[in-house]
mmCIF file of the N, C-alpha and C atoms, coordinates in Angstrom:
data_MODEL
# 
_entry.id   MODEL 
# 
loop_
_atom_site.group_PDB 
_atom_site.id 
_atom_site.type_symbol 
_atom_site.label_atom_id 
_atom_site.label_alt_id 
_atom_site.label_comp_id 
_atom_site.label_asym_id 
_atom_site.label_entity_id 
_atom_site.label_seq_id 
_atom_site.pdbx_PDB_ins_code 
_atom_site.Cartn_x 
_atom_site.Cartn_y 
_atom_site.Cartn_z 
_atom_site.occupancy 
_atom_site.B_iso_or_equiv 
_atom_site.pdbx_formal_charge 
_atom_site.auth_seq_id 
_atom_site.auth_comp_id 
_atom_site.auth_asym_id 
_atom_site.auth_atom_id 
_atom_site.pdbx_PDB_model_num 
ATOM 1   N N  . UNK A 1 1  ? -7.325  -9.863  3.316  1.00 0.00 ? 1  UNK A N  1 
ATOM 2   C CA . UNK A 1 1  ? -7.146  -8.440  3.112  1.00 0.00 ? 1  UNK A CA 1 
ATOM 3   C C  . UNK A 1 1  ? -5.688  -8.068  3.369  1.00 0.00 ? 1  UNK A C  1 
ATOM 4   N N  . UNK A 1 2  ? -5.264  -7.031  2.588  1.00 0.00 ? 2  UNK A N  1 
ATOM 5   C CA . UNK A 1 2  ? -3.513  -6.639  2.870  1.00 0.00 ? 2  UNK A CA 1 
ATOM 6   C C  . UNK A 1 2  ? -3.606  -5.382  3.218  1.00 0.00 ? 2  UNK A C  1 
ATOM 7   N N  . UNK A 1 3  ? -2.488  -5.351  4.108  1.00 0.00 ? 3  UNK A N  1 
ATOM 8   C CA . UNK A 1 3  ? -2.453  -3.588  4.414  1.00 0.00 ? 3  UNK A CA 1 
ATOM 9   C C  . UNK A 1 3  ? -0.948  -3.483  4.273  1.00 0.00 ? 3  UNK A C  1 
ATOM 10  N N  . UNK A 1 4  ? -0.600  -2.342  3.271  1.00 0.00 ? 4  UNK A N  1 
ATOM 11  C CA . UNK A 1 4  ? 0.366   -1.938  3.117  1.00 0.00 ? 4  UNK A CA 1 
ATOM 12  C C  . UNK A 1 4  ? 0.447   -0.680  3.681  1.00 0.00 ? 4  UNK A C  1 
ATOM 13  N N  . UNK A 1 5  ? 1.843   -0.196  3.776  1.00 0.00 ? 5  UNK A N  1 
ATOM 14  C CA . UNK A 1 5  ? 2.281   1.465   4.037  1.00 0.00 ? 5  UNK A CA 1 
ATOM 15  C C  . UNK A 1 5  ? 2.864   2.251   3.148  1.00 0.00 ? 5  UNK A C  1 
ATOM 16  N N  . UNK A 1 6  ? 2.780   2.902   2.202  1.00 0.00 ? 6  UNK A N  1 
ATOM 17  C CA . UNK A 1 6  ? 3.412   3.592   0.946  1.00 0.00 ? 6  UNK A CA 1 
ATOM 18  C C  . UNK A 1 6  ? 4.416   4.452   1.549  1.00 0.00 ? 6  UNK A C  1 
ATOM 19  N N  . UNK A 1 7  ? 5.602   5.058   0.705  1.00 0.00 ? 7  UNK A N  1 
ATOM 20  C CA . UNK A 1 7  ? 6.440   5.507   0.552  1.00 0.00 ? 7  UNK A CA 1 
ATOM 21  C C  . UNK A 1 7  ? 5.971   7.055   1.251  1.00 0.00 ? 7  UNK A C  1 
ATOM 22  N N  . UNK A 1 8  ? 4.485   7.181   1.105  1.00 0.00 ? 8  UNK A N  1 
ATOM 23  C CA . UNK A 1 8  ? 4.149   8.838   1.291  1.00 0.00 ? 8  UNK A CA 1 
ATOM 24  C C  . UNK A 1 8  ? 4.167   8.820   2.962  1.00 0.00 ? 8  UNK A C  1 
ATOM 25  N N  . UNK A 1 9  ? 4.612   8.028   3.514  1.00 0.00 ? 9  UNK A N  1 
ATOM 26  C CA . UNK A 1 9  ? 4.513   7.996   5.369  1.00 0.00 ? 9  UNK A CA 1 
ATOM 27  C C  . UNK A 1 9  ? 5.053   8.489   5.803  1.00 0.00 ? 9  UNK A C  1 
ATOM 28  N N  . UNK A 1 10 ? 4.770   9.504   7.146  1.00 0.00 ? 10 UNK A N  1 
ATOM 29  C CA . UNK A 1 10 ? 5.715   10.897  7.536  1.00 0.00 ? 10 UNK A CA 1 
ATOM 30  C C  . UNK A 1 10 ? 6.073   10.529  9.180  1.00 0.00 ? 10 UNK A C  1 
ATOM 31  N N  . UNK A 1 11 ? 5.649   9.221   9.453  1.00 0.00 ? 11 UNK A N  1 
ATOM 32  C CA . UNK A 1 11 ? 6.132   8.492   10.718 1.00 0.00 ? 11 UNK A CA 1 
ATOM 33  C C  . UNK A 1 11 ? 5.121   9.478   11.986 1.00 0.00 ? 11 UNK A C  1 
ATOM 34  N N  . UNK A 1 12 ? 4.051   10.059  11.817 1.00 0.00 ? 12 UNK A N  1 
ATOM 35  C CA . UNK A 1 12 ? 3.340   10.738  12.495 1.00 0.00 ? 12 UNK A CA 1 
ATOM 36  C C  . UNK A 1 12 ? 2.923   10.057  13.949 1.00 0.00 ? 12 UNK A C  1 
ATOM 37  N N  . UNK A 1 13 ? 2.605   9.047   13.482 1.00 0.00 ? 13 UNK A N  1 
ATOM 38  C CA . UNK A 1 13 ? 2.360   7.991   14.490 1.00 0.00 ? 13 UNK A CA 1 
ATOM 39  C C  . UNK A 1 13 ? 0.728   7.774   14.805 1.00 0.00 ? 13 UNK A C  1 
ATOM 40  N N  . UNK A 1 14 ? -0.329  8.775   14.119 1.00 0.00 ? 14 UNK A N  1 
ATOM 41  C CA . UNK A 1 14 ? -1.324  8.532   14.177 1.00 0.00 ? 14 UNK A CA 1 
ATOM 42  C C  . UNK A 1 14 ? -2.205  7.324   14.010 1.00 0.00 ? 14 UNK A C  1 
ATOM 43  N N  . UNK A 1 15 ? -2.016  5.999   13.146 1.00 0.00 ? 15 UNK A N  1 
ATOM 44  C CA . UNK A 1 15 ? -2.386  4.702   12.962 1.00 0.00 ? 15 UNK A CA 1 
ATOM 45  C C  . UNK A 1 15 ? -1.900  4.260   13.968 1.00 0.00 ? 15 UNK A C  1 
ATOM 46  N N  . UNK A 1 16 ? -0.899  4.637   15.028 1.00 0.00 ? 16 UNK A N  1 
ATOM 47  C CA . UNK A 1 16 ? -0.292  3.274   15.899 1.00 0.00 ? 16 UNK A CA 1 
ATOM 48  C C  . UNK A 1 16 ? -1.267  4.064   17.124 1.00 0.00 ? 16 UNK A C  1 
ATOM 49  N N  . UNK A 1 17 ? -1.627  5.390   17.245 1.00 0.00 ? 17 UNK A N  1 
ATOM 50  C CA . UNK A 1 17 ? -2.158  5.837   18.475 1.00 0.00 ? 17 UNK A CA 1 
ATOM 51  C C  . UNK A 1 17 ? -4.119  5.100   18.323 1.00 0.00 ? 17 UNK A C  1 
ATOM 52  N N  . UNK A 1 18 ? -4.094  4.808   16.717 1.00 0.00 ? 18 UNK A N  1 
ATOM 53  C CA . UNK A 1 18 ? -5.502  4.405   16.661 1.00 0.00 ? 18 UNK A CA 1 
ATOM 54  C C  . UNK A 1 18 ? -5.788  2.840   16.926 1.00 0.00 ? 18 UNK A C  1 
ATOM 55  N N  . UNK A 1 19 ? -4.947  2.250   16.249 1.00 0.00 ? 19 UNK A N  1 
ATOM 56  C CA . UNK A 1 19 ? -4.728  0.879   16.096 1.00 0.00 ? 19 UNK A CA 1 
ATOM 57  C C  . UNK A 1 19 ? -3.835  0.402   16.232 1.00 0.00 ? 19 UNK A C  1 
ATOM 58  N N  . UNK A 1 20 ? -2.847  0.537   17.660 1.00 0.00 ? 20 UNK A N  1 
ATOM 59  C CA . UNK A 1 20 ? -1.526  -0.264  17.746 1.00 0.00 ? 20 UNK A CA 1 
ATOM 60  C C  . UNK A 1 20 ? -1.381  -1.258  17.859 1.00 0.00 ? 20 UNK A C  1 
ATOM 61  N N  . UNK A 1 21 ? -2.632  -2.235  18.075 1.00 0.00 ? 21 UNK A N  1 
ATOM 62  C CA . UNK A 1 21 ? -2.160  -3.614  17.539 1.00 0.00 ? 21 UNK A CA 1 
ATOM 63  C C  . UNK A 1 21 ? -1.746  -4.314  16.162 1.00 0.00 ? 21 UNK A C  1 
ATOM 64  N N  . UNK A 1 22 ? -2.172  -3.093  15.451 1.00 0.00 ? 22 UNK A N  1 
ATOM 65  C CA . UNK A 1 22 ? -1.615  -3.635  14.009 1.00 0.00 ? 22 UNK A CA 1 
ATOM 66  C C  . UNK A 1 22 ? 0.001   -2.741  13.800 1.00 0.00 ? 22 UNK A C  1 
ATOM 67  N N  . UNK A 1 23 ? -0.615  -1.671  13.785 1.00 0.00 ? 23 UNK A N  1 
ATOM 68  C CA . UNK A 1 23 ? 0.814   -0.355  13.419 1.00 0.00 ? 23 UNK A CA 1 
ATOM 69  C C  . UNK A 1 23 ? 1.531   0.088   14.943 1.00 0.00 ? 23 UNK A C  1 
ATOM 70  N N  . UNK A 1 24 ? 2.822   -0.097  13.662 1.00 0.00 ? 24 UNK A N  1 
ATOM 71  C CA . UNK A 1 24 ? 4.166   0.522   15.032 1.00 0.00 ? 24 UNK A CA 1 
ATOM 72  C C  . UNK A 1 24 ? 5.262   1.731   14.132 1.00 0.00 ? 24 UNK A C  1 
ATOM 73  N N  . UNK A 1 25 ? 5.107   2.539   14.964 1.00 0.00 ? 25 UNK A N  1 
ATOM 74  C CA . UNK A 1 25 ? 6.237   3.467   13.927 1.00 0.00 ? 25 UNK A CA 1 
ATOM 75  C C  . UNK A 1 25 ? 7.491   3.755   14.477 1.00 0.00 ? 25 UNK A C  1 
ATOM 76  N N  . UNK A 1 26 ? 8.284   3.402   13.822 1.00 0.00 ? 26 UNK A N  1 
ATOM 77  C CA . UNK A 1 26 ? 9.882   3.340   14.013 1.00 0.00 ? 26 UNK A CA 1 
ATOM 78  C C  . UNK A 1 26 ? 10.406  4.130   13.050 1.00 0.00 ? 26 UNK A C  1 
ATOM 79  N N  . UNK A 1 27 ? 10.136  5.841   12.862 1.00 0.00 ? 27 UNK A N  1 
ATOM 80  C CA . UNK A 1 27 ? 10.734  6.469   11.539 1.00 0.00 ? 27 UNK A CA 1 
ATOM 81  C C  . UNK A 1 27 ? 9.446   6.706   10.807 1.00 0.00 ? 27 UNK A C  1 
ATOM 82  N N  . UNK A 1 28 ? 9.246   5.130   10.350 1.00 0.00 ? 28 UNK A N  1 
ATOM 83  C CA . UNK A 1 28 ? 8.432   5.149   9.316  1.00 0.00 ? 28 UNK A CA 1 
ATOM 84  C C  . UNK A 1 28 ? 6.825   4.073   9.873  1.00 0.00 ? 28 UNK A C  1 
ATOM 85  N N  . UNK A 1 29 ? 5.798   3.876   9.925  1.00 0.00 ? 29 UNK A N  1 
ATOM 86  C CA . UNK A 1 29 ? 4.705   2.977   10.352 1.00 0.00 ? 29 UNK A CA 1 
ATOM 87  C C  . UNK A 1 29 ? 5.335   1.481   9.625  1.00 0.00 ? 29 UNK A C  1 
ATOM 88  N N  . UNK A 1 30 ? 4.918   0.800   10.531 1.00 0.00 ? 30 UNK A N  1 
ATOM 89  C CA . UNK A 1 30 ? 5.157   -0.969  10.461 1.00 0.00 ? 30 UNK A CA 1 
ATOM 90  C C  . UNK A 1 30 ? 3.771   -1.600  10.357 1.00 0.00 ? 30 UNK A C  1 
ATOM 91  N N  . UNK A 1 31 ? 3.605   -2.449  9.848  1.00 0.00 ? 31 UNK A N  1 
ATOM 92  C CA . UNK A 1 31 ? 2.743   -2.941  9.999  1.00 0.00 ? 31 UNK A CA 1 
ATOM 93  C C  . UNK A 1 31 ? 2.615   -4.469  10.647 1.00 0.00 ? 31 UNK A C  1 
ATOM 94  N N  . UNK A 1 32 ? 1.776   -4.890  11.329 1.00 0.00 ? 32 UNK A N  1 
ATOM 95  C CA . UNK A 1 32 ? 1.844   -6.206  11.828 1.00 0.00 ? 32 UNK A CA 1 
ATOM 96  C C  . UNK A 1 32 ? 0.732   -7.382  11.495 1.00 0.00 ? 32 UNK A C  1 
ATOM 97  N N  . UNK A 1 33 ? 1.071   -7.816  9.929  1.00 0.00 ? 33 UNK A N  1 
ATOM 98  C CA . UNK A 1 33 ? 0.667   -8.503  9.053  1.00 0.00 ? 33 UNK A CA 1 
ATOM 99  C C  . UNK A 1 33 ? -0.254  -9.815  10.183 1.00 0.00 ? 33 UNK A C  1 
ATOM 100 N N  . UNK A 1 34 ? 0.454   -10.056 11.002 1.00 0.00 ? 34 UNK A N  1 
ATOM 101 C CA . UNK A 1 34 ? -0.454  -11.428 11.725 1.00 0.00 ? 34 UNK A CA 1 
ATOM 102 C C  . UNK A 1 34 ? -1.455  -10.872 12.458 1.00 0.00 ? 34 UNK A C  1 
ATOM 103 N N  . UNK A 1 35 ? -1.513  -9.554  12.866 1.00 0.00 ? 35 UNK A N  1 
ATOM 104 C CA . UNK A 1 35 ? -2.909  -8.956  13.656 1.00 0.00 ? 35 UNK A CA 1 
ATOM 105 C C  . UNK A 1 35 ? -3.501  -8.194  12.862 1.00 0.00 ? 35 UNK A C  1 
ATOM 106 N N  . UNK A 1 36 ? -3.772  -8.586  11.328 1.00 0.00 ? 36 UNK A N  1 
ATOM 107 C CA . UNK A 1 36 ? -4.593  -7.680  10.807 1.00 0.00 ? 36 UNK A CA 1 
ATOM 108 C C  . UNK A 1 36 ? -6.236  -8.386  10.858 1.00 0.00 ? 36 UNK A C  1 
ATOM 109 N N  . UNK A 1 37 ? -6.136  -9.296  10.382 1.00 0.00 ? 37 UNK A N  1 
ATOM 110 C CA . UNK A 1 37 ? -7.402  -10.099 10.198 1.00 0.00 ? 37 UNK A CA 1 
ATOM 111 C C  . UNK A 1 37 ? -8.236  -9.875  11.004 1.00 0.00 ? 37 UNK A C  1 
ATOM 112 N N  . UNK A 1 38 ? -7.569  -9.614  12.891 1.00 0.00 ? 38 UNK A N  1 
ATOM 113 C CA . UNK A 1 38 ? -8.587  -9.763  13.778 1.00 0.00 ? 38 UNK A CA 1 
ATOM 114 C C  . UNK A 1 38 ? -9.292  -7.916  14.580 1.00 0.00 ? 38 UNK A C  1 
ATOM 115 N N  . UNK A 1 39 ? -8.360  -7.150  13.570 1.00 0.00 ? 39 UNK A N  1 
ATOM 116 C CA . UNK A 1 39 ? -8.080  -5.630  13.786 1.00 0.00 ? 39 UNK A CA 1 
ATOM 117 C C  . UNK A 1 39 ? -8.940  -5.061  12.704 1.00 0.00 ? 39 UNK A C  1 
ATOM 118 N N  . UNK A 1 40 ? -9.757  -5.518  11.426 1.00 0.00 ? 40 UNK A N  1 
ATOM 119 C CA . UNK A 1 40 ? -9.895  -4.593  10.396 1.00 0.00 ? 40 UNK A CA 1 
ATOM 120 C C  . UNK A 1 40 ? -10.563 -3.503  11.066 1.00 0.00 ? 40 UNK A C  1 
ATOM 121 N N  . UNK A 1 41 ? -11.721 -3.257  11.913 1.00 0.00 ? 41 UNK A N  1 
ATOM 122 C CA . UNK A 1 41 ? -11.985 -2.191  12.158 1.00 0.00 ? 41 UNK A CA 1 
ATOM 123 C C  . UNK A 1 41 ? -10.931 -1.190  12.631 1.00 0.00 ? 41 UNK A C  1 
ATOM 124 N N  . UNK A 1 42 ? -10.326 -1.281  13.470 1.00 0.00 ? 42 UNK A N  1 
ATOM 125 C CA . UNK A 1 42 ? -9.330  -0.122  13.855 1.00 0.00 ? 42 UNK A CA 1 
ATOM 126 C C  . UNK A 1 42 ? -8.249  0.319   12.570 1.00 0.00 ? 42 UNK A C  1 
ATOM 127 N N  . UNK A 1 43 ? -7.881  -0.990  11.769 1.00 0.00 ? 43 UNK A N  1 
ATOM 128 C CA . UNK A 1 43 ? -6.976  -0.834  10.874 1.00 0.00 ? 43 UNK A CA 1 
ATOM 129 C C  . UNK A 1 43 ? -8.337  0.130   9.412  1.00 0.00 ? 43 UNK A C  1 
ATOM 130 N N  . UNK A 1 44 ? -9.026  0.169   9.225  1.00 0.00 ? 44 UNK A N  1 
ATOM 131 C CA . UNK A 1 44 ? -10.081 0.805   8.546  1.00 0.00 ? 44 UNK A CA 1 
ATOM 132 C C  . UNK A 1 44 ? -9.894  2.349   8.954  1.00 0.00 ? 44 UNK A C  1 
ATOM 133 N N  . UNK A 1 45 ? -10.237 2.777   10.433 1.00 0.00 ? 45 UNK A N  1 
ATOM 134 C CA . UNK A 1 45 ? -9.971  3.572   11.600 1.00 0.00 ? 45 UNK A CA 1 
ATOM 135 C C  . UNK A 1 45 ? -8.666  4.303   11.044 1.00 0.00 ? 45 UNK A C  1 
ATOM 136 N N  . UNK A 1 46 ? -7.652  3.774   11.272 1.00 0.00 ? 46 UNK A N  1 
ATOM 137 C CA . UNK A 1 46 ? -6.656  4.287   10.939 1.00 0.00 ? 46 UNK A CA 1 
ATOM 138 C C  . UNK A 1 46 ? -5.912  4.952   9.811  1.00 0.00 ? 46 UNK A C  1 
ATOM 139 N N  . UNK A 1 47 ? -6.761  3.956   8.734  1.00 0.00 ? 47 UNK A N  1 
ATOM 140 C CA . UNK A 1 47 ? -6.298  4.643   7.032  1.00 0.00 ? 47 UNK A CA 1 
ATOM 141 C C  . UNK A 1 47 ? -6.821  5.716   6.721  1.00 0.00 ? 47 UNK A C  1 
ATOM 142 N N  . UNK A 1 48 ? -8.258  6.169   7.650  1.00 0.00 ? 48 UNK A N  1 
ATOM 143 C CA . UNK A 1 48 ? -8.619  7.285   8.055  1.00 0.00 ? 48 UNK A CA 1 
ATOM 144 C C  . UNK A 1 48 ? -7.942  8.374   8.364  1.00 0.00 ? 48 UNK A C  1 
ATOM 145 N N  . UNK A 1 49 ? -7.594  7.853   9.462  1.00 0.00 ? 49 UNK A N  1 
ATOM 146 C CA . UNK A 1 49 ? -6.905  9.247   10.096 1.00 0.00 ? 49 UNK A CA 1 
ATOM 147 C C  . UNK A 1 49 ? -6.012  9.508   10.161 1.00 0.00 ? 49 UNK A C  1 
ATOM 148 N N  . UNK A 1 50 ? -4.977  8.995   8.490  1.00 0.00 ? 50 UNK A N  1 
ATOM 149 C CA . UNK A 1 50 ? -3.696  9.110   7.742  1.00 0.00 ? 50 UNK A CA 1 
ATOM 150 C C  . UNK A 1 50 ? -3.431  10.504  7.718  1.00 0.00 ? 50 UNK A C  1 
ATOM 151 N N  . UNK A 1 51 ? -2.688  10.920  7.979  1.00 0.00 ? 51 UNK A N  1 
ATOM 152 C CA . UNK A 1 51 ? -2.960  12.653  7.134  1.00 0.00 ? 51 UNK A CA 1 
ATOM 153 C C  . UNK A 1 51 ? -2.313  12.923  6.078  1.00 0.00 ? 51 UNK A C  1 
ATOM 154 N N  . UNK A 1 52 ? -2.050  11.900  5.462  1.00 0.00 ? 52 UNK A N  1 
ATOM 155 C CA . UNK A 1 52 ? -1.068  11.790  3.831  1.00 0.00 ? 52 UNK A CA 1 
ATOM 156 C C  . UNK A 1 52 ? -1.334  10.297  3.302  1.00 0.00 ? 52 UNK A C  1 
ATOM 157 N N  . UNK A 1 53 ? -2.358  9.832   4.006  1.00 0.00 ? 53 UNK A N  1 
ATOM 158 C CA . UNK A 1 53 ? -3.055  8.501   2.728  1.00 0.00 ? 53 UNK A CA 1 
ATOM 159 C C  . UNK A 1 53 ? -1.958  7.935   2.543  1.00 0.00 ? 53 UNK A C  1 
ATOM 160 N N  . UNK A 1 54 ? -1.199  7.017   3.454  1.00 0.00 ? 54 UNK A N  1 
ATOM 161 C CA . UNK A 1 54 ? -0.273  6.257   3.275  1.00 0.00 ? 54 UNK A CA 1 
ATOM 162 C C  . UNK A 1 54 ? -0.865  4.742   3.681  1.00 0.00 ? 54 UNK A C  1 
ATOM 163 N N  . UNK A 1 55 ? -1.801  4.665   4.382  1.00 0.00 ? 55 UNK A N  1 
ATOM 164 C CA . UNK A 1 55 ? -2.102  3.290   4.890  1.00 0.00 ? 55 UNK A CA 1 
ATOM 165 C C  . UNK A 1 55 ? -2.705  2.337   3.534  1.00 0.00 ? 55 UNK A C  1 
ATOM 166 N N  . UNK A 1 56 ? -2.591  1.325   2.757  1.00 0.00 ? 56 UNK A N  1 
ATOM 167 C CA . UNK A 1 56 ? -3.400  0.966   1.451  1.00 0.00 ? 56 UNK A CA 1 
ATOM 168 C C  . UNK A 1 56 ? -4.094  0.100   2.119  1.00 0.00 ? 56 UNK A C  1 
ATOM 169 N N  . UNK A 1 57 ? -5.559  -0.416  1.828  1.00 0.00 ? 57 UNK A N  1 
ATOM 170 C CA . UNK A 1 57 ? -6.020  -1.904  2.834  1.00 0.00 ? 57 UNK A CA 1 
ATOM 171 C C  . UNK A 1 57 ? -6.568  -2.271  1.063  1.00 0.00 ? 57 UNK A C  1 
ATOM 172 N N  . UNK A 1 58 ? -6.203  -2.748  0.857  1.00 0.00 ? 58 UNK A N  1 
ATOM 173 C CA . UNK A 1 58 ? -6.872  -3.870  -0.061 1.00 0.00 ? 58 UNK A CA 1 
ATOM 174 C C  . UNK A 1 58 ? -7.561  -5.304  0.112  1.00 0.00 ? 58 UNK A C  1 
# 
């Protein structure tokens, strides 16, 4: 599964307060590609509670 962060990210910080083992925001949300696999629920959690649908999980 991939999780990207789109261009629409307003650095809110809400994904890193849900799931900071995956997301870190510096400006803009980071993502931390090697702790996704063992995170999908929180990272699921989080694309949620985007407030501009920036998180993609494919």
């Amino acid at each position: 599964m991939t999780v990207k962060v789109n261009e629409s990210c307003i650095g809110c910080g809400a994904c890193e307060s849900v799931c900071e083992a995956v997301f870190s925001v510096d400006g803009v949300a980071q993502v931390n590609e090697a702790a996704v696999a063992d995170n999908m629920d929180c990272v699921k959690e989080a694309a949620e509670a985007c407030p501009v649908s920036a998180i993609e999980v494919e």
